[in-house]
C-alpha positions as CSV (number, residue, x, y, z in Angstrom):
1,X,-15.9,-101.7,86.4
2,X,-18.5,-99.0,87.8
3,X,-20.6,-101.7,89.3
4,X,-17.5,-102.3,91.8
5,X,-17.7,-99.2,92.8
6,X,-19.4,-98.9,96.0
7,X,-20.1,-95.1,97.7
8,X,-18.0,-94.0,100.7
9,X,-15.1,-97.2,100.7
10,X,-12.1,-95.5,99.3
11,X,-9.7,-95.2,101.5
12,X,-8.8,-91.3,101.3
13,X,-5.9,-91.2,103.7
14,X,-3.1,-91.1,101.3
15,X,-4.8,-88.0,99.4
16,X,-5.2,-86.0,102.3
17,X,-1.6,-86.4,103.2
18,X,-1.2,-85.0,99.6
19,X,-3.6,-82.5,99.9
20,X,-1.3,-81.2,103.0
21,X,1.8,-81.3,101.5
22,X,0.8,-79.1,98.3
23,X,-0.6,-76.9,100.7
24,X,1.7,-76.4,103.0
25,X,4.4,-76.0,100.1
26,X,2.2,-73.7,98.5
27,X,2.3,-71.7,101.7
28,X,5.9,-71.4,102.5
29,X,6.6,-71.0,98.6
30,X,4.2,-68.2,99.0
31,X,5.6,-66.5,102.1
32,X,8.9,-66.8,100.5
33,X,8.1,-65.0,97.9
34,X,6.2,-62.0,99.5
35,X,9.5,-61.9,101.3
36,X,11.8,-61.4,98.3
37,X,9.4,-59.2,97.1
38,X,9.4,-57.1,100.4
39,X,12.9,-57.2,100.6
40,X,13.8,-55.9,96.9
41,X,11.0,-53.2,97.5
42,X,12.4,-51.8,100.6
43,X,16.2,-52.1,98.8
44,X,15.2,-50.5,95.7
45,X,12.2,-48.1,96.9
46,X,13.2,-46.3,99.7
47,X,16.4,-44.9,100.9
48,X,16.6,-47.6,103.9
49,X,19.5,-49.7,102.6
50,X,20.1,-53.2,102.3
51,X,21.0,-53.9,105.8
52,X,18.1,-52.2,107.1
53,X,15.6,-53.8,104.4
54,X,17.8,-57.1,105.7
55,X,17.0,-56.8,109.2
56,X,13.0,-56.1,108.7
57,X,12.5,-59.0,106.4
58,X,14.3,-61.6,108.8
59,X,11.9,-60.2,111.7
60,X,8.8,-60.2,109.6
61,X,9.6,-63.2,107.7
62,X,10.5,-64.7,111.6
63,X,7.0,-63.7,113.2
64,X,5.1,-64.7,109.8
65,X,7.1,-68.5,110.2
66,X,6.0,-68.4,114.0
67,X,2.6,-67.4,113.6
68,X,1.8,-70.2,110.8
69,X,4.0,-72.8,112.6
70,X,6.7,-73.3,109.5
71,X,8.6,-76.1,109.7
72,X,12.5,-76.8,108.8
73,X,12.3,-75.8,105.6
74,X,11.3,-72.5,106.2
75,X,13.4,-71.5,108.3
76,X,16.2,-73.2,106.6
77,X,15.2,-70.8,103.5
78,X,15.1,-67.8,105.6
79,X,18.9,-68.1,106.8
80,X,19.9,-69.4,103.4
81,X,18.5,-66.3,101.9
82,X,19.7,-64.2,104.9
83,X,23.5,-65.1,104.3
84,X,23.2,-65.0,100.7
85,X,21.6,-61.0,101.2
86,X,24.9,-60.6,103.3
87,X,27.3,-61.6,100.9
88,X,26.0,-59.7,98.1
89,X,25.6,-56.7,100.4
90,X,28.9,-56.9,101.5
91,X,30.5,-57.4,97.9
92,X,28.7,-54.6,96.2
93,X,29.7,-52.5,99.5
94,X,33.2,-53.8,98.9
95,X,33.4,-52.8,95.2
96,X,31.5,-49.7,94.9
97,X,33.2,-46.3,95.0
98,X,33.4,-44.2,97.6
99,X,29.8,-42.4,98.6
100,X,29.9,-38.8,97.9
């Protein structure tokens, strides 16, 4: 079995394709991440609100996914987490008592 083994004949093509695809999911899984993480932050840390903390993540999370070339995924996430911040904005805005 070793002796067919012969240095420098494997055909590597498929595992770089591989290679590529973990890291570019590893990427955008990361960016995504550090965007949820920047978002909650700016909600819960600082007296911006979520609308504001909304609008800075989309423009970061925009010029990060330009800058790195993302893909359809990526920005799919991005609006899909957009509209989803928007809802739940808007319903705890909708329940919550008045602001005193």
């Amino acid at each position: 079995m070793a002796s067919e083994y012969t240095r420098g004949e494997m055909d590597v093509a498929d595992h770089k394709r591989v290679y590529s695809g973990v890291m570019k999911a590893g990427m955008t899984t990361g960016l995504l991440t550090g965007l949820i993480v920047f978002y909650l932050s700016v909600v819960f840390g600082t007296q911006a609100g979520w609308f504001a903390a909304l609008i800075g993540t989309v423009v970061i999370g925009g010029a990060l996914g330009y800058a790195l070339k993302q893909k359809t995924l990526y920005w799919t996430s991005l609006v899909v987490m957009a509209v989803i911040a928007v809802i739940a904005g808007g319903l705890v805005s909708l329940f919550s008592g008045p602001v005193a």
